[in-house]
C-alpha positions, 0 to 999 in steps of 0.5 A: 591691487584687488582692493584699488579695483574694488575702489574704483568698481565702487566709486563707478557704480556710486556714480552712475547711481548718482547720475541717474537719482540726480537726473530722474529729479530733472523735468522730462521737458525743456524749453531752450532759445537762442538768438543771435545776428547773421550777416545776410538776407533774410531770405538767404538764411531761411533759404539754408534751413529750408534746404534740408538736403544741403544741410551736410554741406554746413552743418558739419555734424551731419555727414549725410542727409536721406530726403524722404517723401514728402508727408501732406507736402511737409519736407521729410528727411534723416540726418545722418549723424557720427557713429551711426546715429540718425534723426528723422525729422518733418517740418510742420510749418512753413512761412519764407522767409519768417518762420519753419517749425521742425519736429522729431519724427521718431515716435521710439525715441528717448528724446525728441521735441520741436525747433522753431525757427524765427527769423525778422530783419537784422540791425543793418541792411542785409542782416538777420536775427534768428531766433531757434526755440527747441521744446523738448523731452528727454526721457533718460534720466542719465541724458537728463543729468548729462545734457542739464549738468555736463554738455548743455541743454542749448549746446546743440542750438548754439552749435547751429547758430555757429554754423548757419553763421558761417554757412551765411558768410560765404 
């Protein structure tokens, strides 16, 4: 019994050893786009992203939004996450309905970045392409190797893409 839990202690800790020696080898920065087609208007779409503090009624990752004050009349906000996990982010640009730019806005963070939303008149009447481009840093070599190698650097994004598709629709 001793000897299977030694294997096992030795198996967990050659593993963790080797998630970090392969994702220290990982680049500290990613850059990761999506695309896809939304079945509404133009200004219906950006008007979901654009409205931050309705982001937990479609976004069912977010179970709470905090809208800060403005910053130099930038949106400010905190989305509340599960387990007690929050991002405070801040738009740095803002084009209706063509284009926001978001930014993490957690100088302490062990990951952070940028998305870009772009967004231009669909294949058909009253559709959307939507374009998000996240330019990001993760600075945890084990986060490294768990979002290149297990979840997916473009999980989170895809993600959105499905909610904001099925947000649009109703």
């Amino acid at each position: 019994m001793k000897k299977a839990a030694l294997i096992v202690v030795v198996l967990l800790i050659a593993g963790g050893i080797a998630t970090y020696a392969v994702g220290a080898r990982e680049p500290v920065n990613h850059s990761v786009t999506v695309s896809g087609v939304i079945e509404a208007p133009q200004q219906k779409v950006f008007s979901l992203i654009a409205d931050v503090a309705h982001g937990d009624d479609w976004r069912p990752a977010v179970k709470s939004v905090t809208v800060l004050q403005q910053d130099n009349n930038r949106d400010h906000w905190v989305e509340h996450l599960a387990h007690g996990r929050y991002m405070t982010f801040i738009a740095t640009r803002n084009e209706p309905p063509f284009r926001r730019e978001v930014m993490l806005d957690d100088r302490n963070a062990s990951y952070g970045g940028t998305w870009v939303y772009e967004l231009s008149p669909g294949p058909s009447e009253n559709t959307t392409i939507l374009k998000i481009t996240e330019s990001g840093y993760i600075h945890s070599p084990e986060y490294r190797f768990l979002m290149r190698n297990v979840i997916g650097l473009n999980h989170h994004l895809d993600e959105y893409m499905r909610d904001i598709k099925a947000a649009a629709k109703k």
